[in-house]
mmCIF file of the N, C-alpha and C atoms, coordinates in Angstrom:
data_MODEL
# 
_entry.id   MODEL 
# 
loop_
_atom_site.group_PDB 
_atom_site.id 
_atom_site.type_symbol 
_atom_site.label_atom_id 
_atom_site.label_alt_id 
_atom_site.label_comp_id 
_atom_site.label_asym_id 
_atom_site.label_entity_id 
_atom_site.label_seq_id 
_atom_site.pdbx_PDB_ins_code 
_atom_site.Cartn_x 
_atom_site.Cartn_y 
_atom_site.Cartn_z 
_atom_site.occupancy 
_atom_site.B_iso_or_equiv 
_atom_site.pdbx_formal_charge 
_atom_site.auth_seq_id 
_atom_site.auth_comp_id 
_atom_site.auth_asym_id 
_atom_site.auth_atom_id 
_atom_site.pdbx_PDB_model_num 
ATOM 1   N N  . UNK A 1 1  ? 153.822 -138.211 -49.084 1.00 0.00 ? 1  UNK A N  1 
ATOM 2   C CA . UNK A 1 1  ? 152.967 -138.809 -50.072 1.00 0.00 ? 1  UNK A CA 1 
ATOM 3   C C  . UNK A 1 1  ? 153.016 -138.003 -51.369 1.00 0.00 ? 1  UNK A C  1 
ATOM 4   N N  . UNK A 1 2  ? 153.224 -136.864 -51.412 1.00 0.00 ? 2  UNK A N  1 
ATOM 5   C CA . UNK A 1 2  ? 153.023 -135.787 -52.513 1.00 0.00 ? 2  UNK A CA 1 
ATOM 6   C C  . UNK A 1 2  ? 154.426 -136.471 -53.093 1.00 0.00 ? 2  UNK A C  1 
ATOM 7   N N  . UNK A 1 3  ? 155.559 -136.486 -52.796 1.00 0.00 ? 3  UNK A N  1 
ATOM 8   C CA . UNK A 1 3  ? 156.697 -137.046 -53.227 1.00 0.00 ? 3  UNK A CA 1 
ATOM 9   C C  . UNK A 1 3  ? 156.819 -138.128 -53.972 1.00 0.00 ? 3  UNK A C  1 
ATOM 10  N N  . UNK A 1 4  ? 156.359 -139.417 -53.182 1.00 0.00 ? 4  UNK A N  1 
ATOM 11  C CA . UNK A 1 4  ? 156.137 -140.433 -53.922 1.00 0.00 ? 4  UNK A CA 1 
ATOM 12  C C  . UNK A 1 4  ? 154.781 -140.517 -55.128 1.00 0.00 ? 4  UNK A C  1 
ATOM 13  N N  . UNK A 1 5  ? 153.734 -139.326 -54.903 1.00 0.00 ? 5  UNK A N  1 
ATOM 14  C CA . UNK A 1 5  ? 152.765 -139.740 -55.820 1.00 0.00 ? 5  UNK A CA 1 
ATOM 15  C C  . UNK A 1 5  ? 152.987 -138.639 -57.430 1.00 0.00 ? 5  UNK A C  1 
ATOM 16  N N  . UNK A 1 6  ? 154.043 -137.923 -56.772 1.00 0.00 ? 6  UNK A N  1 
ATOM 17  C CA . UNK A 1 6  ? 154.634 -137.051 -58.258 1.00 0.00 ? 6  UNK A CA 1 
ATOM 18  C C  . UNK A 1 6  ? 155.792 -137.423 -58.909 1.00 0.00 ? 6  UNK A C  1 
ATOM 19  N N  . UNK A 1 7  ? 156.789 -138.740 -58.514 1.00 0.00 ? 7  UNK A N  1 
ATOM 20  C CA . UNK A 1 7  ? 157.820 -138.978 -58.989 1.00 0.00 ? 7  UNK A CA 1 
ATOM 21  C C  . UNK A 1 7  ? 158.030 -139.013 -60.886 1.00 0.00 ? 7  UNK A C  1 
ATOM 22  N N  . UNK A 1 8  ? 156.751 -139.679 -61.463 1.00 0.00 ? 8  UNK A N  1 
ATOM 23  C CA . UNK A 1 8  ? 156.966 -139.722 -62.647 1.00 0.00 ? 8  UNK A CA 1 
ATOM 24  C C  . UNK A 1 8  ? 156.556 -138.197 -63.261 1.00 0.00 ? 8  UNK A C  1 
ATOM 25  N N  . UNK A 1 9  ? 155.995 -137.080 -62.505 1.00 0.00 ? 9  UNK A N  1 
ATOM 26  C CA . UNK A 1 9  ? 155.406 -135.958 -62.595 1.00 0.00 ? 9  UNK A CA 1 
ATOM 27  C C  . UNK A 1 9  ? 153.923 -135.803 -62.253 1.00 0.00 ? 9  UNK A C  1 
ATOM 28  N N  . UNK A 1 10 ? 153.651 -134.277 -61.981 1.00 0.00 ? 10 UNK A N  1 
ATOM 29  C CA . UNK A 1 10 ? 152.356 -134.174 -61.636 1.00 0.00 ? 10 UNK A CA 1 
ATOM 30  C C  . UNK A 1 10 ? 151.102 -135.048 -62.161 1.00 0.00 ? 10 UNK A C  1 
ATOM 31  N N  . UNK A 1 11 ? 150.485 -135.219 -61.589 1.00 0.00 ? 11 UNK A N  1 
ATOM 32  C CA . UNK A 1 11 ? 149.008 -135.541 -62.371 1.00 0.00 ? 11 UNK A CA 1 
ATOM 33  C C  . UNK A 1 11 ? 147.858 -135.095 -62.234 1.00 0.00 ? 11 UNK A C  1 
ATOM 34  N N  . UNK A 1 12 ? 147.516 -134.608 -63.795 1.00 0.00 ? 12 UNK A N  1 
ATOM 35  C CA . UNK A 1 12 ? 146.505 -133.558 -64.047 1.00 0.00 ? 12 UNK A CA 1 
ATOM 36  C C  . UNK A 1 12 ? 144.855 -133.695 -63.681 1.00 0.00 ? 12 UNK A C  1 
ATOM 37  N N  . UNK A 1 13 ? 144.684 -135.211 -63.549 1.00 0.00 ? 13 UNK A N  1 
ATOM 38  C CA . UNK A 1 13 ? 143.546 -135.617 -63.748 1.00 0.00 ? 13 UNK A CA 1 
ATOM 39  C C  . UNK A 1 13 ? 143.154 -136.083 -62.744 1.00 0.00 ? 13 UNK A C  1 
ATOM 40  N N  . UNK A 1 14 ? 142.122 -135.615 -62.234 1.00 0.00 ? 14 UNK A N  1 
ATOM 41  C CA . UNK A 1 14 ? 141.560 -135.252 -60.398 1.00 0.00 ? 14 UNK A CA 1 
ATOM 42  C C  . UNK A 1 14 ? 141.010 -137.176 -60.094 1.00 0.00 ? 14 UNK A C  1 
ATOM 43  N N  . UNK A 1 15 ? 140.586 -137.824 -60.813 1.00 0.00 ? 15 UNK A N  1 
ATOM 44  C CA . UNK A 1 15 ? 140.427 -138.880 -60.659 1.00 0.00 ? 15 UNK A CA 1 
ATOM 45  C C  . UNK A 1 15 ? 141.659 -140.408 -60.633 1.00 0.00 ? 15 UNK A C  1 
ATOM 46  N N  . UNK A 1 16 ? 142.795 -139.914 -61.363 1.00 0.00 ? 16 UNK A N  1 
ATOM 47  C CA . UNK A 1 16 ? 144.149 -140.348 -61.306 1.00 0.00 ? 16 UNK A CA 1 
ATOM 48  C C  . UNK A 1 16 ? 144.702 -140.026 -59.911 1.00 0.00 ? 16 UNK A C  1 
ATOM 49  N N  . UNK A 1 17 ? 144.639 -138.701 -59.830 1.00 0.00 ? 17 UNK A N  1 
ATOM 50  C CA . UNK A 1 17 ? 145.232 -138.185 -58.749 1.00 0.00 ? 17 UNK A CA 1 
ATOM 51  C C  . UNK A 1 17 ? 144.469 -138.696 -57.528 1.00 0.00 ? 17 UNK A C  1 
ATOM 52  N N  . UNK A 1 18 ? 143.416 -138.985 -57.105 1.00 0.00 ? 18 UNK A N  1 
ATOM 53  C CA . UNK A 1 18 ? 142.910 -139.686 -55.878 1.00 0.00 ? 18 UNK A CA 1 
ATOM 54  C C  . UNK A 1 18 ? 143.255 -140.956 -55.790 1.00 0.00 ? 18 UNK A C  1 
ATOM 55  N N  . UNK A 1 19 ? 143.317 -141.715 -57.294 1.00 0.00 ? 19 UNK A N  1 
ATOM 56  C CA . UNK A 1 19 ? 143.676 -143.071 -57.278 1.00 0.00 ? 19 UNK A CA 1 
ATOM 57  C C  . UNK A 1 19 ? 145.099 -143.371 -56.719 1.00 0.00 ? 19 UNK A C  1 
ATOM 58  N N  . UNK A 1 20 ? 146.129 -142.609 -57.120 1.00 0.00 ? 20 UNK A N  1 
ATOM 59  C CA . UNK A 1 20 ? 147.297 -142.138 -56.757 1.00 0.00 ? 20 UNK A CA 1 
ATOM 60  C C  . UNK A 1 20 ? 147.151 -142.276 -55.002 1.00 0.00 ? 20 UNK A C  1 
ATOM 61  N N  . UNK A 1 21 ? 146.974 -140.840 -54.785 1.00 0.00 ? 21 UNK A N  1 
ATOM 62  C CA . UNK A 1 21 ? 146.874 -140.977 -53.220 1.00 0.00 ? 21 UNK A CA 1 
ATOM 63  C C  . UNK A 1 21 ? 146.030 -141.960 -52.766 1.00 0.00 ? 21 UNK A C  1 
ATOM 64  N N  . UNK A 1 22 ? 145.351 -142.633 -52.581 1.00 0.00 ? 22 UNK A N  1 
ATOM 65  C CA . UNK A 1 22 ? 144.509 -143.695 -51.865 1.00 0.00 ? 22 UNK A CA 1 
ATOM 66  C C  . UNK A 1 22 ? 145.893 -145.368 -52.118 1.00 0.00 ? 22 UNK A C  1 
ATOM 67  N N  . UNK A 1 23 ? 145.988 -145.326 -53.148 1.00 0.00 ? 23 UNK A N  1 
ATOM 68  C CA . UNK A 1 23 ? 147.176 -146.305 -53.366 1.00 0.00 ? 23 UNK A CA 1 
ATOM 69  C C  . UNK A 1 23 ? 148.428 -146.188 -52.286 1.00 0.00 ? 23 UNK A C  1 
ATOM 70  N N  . UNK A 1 24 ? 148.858 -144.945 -52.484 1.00 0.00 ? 24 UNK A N  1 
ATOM 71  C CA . UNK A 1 24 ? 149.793 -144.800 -51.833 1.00 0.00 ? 24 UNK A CA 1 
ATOM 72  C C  . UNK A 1 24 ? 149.759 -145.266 -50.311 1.00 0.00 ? 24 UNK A C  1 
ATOM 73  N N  . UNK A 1 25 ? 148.673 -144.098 -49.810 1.00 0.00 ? 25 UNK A N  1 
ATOM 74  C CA . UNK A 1 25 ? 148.622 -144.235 -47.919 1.00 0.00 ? 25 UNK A CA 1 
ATOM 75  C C  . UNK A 1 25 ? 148.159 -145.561 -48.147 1.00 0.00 ? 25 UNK A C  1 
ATOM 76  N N  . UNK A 1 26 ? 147.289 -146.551 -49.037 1.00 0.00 ? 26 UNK A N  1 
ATOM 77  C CA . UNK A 1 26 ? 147.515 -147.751 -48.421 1.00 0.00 ? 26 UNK A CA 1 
ATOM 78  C C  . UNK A 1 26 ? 148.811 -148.633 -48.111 1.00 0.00 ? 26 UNK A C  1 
ATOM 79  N N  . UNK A 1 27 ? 149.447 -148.070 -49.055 1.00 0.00 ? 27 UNK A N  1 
ATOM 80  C CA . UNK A 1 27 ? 150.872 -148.807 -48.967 1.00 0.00 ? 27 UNK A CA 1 
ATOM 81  C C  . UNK A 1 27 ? 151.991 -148.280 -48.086 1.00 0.00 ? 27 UNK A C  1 
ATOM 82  N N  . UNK A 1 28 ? 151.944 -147.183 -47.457 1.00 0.00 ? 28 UNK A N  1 
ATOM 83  C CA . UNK A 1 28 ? 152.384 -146.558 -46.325 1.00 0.00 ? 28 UNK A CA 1 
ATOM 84  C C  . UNK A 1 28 ? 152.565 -147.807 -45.370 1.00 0.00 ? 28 UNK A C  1 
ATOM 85  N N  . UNK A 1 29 ? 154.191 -147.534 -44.899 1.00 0.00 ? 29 UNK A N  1 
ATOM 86  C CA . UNK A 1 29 ? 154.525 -148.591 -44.263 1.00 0.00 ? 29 UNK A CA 1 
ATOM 87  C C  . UNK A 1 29 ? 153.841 -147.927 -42.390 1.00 0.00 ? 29 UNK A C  1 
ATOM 88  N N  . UNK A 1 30 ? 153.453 -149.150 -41.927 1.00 0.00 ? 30 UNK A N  1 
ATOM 89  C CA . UNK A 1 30 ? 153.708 -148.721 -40.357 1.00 0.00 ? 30 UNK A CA 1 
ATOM 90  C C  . UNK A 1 30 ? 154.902 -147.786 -39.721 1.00 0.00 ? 30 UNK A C  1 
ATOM 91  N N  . UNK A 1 31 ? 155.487 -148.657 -40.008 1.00 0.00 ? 31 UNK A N  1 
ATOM 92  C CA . UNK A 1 31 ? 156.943 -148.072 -39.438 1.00 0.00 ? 31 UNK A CA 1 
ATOM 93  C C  . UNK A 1 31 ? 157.343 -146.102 -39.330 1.00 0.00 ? 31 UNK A C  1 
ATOM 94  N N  . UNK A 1 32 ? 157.186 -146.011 -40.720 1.00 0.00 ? 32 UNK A N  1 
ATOM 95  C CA . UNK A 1 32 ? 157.183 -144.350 -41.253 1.00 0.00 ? 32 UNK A CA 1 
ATOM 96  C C  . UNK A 1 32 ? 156.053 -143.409 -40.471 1.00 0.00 ? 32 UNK A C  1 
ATOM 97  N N  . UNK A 1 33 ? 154.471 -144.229 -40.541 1.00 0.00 ? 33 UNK A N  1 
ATOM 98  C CA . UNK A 1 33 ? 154.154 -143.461 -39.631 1.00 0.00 ? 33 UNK A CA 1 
ATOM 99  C C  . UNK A 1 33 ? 154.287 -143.366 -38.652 1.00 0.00 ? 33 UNK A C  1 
ATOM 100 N N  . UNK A 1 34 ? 155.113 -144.497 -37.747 1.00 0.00 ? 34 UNK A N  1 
ATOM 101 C CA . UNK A 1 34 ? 155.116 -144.392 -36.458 1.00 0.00 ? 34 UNK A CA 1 
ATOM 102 C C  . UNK A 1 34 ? 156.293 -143.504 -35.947 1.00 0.00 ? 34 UNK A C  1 
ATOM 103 N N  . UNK A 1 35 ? 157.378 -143.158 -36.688 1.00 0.00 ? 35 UNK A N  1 
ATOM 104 C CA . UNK A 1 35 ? 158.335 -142.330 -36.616 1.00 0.00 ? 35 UNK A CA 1 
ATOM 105 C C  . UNK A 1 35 ? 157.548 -140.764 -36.791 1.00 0.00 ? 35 UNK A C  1 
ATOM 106 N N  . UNK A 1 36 ? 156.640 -140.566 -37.407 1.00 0.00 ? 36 UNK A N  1 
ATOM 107 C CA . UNK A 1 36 ? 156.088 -139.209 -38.183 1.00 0.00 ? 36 UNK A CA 1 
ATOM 108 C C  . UNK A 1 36 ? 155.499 -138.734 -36.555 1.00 0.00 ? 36 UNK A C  1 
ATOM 109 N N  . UNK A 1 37 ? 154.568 -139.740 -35.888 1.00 0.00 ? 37 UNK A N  1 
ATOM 110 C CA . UNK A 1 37 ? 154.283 -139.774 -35.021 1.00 0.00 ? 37 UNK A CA 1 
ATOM 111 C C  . UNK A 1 37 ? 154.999 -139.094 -33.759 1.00 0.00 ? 37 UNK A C  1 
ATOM 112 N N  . UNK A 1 38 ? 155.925 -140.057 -33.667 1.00 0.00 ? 38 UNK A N  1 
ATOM 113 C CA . UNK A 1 38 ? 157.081 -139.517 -32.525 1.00 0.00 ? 38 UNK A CA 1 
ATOM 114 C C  . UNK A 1 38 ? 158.079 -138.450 -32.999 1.00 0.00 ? 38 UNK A C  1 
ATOM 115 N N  . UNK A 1 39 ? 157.807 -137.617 -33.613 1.00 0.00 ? 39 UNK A N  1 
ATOM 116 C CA . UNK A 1 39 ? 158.310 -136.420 -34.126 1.00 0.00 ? 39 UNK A CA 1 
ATOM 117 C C  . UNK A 1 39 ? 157.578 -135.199 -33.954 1.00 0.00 ? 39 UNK A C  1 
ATOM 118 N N  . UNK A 1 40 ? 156.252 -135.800 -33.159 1.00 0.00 ? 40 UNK A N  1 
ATOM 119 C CA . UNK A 1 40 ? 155.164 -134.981 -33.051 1.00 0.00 ? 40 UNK A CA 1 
ATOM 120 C C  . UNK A 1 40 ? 155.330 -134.006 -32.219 1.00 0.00 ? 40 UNK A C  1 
ATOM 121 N N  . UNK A 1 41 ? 155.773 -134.260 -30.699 1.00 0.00 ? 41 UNK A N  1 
ATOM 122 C CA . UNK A 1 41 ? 156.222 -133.955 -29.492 1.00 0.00 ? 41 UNK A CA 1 
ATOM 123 C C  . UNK A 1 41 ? 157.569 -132.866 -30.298 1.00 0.00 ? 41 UNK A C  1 
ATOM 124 N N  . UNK A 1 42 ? 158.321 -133.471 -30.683 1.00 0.00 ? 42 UNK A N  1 
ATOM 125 C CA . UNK A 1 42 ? 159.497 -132.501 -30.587 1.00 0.00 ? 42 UNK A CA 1 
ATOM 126 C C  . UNK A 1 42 ? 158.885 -130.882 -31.733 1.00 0.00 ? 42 UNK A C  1 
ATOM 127 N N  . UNK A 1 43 ? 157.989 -131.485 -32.570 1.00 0.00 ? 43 UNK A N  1 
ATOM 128 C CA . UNK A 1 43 ? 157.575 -130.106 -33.686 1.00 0.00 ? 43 UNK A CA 1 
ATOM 129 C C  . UNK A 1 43 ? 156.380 -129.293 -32.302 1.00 0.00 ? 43 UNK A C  1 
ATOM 130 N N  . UNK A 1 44 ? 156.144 -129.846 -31.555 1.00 0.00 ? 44 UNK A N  1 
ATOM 131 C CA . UNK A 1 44 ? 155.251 -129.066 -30.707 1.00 0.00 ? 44 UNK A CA 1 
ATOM 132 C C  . UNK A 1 44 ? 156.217 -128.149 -29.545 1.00 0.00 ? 44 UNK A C  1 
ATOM 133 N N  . UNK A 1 45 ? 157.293 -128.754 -29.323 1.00 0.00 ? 45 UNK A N  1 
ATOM 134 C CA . UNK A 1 45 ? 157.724 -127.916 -28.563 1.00 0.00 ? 45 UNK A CA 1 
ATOM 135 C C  . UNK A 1 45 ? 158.583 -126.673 -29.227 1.00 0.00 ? 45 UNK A C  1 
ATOM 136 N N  . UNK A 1 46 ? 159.220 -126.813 -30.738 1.00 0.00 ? 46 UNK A N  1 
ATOM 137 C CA . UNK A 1 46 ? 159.685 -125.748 -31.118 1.00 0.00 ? 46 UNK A CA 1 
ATOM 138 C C  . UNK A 1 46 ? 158.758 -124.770 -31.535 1.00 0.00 ? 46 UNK A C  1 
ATOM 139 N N  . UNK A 1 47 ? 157.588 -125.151 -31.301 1.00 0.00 ? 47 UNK A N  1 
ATOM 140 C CA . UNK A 1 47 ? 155.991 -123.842 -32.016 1.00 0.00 ? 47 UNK A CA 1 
ATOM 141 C C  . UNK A 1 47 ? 156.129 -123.161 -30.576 1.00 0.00 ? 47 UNK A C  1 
ATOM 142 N N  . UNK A 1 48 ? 156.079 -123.976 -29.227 1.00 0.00 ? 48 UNK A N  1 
ATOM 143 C CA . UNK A 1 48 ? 155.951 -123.573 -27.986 1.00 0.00 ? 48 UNK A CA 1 
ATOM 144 C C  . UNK A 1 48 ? 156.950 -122.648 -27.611 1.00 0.00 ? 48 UNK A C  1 
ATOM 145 N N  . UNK A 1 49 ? 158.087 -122.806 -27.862 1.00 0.00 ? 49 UNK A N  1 
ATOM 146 C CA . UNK A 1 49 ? 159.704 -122.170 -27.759 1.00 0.00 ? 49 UNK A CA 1 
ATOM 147 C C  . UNK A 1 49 ? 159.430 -120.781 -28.911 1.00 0.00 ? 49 UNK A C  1 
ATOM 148 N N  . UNK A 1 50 ? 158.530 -121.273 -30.162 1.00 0.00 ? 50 UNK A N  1 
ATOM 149 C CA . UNK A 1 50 ? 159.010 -119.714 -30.647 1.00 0.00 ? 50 UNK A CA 1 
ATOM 150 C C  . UNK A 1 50 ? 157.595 -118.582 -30.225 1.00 0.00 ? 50 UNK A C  1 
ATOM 151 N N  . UNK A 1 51 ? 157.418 -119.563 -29.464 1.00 0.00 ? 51 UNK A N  1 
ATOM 152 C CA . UNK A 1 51 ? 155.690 -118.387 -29.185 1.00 0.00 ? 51 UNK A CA 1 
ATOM 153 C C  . UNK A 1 51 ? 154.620 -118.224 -30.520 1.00 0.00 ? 51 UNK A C  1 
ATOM 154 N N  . UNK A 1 52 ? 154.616 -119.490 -30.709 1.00 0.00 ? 52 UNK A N  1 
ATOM 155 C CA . UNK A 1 52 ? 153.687 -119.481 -31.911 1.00 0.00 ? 52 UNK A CA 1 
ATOM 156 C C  . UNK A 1 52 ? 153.914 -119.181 -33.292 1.00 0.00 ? 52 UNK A C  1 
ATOM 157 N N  . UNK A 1 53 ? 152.629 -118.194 -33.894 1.00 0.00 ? 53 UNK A N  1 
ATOM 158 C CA . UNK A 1 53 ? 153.751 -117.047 -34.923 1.00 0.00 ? 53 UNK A CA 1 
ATOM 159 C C  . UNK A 1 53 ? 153.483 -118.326 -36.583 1.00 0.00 ? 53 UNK A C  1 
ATOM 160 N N  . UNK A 1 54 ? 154.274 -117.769 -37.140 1.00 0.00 ? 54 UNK A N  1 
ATOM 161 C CA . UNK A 1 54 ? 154.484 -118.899 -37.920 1.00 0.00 ? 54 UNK A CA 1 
ATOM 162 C C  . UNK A 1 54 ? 155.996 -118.628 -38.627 1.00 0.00 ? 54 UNK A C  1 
ATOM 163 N N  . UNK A 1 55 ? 157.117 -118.792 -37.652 1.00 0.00 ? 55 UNK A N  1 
ATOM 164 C CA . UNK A 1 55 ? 158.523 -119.006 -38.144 1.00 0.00 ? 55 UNK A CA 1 
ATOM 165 C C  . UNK A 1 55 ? 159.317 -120.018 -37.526 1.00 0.00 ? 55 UNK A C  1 
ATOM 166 N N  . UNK A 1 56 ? 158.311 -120.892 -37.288 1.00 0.00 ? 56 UNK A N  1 
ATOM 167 C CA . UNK A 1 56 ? 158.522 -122.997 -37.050 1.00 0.00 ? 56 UNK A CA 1 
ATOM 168 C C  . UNK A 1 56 ? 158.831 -122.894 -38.322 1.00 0.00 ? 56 UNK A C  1 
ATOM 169 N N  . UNK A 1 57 ? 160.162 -123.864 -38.494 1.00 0.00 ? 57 UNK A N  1 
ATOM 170 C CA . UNK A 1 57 ? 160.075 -124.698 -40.401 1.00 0.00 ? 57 UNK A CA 1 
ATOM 171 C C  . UNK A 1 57 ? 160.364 -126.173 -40.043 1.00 0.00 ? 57 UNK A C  1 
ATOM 172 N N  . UNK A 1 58 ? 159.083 -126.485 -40.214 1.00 0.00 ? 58 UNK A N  1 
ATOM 173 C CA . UNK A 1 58 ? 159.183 -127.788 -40.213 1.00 0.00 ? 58 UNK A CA 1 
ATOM 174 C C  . UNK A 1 58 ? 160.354 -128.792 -40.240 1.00 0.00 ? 58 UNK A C  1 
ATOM 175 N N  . UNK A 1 59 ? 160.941 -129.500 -39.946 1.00 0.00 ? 59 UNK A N  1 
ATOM 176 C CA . UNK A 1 59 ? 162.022 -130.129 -40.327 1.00 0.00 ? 59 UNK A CA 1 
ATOM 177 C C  . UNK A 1 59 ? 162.688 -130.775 -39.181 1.00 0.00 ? 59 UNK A C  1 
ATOM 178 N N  . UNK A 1 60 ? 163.519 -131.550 -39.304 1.00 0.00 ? 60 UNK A N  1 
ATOM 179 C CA . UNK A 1 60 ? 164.521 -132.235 -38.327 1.00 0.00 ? 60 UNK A CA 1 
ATOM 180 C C  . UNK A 1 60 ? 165.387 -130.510 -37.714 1.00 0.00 ? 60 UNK A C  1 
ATOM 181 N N  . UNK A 1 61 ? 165.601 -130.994 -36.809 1.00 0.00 ? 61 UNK A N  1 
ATOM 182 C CA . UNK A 1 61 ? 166.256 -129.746 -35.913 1.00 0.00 ? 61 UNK A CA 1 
ATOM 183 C C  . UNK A 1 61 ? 168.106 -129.871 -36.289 1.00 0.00 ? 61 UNK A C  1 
ATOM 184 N N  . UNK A 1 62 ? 168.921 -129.310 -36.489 1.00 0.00 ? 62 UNK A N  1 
ATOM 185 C CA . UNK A 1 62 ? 170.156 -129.083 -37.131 1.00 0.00 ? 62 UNK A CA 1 
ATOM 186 C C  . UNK A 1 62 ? 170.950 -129.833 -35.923 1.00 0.00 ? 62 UNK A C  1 
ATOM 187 N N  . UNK A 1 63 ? 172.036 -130.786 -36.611 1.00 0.00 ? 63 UNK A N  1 
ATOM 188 C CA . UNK A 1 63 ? 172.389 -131.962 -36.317 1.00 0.00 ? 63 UNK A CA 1 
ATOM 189 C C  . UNK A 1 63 ? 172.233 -132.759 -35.772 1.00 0.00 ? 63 UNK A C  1 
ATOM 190 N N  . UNK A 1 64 ? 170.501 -132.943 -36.016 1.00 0.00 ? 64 UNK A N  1 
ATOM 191 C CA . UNK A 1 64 ? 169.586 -134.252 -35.362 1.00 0.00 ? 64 UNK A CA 1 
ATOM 192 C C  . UNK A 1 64 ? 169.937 -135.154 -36.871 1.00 0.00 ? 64 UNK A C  1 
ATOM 193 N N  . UNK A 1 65 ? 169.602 -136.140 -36.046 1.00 0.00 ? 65 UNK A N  1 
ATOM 194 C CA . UNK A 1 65 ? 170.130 -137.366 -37.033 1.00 0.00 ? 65 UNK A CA 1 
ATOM 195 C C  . UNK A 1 65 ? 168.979 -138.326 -37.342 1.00 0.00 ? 65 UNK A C  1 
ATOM 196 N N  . UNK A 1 66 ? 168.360 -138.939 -38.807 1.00 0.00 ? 66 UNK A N  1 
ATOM 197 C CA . UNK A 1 66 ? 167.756 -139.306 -39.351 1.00 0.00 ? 66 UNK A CA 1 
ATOM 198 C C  . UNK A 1 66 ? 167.626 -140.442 -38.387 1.00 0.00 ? 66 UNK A C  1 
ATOM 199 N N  . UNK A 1 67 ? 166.394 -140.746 -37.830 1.00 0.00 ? 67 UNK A N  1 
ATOM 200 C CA . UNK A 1 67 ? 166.047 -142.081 -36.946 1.00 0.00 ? 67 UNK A CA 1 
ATOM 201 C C  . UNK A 1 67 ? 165.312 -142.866 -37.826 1.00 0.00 ? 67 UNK A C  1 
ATOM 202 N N  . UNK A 1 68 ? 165.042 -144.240 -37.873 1.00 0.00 ? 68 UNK A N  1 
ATOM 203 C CA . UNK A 1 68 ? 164.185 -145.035 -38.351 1.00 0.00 ? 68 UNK A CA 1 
ATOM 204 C C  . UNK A 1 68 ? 163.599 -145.868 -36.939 1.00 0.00 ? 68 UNK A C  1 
ATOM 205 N N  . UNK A 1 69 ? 162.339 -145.980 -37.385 1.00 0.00 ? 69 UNK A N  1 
ATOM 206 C CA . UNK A 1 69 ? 161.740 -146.859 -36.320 1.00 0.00 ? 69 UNK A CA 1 
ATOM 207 C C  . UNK A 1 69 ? 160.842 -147.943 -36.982 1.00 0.00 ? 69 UNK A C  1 
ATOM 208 N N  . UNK A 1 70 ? 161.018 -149.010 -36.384 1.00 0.00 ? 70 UNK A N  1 
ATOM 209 C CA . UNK A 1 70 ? 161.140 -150.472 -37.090 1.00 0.00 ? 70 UNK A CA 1 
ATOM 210 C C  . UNK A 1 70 ? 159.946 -151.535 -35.570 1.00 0.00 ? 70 UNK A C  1 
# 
């Protein structure tokens, strides 16, 4: 959401900026979250694998391949 709600650049103005985000997640497709979702499980087991900590980096795991779910 930060991505799509800064494309034209930041916005300064705390009342823009909510309007911004509230627009957005309404327009948030199903689909995206339901993928964000099932990505959940796999970011829980690499926190579990490194014993916590905080040197998880978020992200697709190296030559996992971009899924869409529809």
């Amino acid at each position: 959401m930060k991505a799509e709600t800064t494309k034209k650049g930041a916005i300064t103005s705390d009342v823009e900026l909510r309007a911004a985000w509230v627009k957005c997640w309404e327009e948030l497709p199903q689909w995206r979250i339901q993928a964000w979702i099932e990505r959940i499980i796999e970011h829980i087991k690499q926190v579990i694998l490194l014993e916590g900590g905080n040197h998880y980096k978020e992200g697709r795991l190296k030559g996992e391949l971009k899924r869409r779910v529809h």
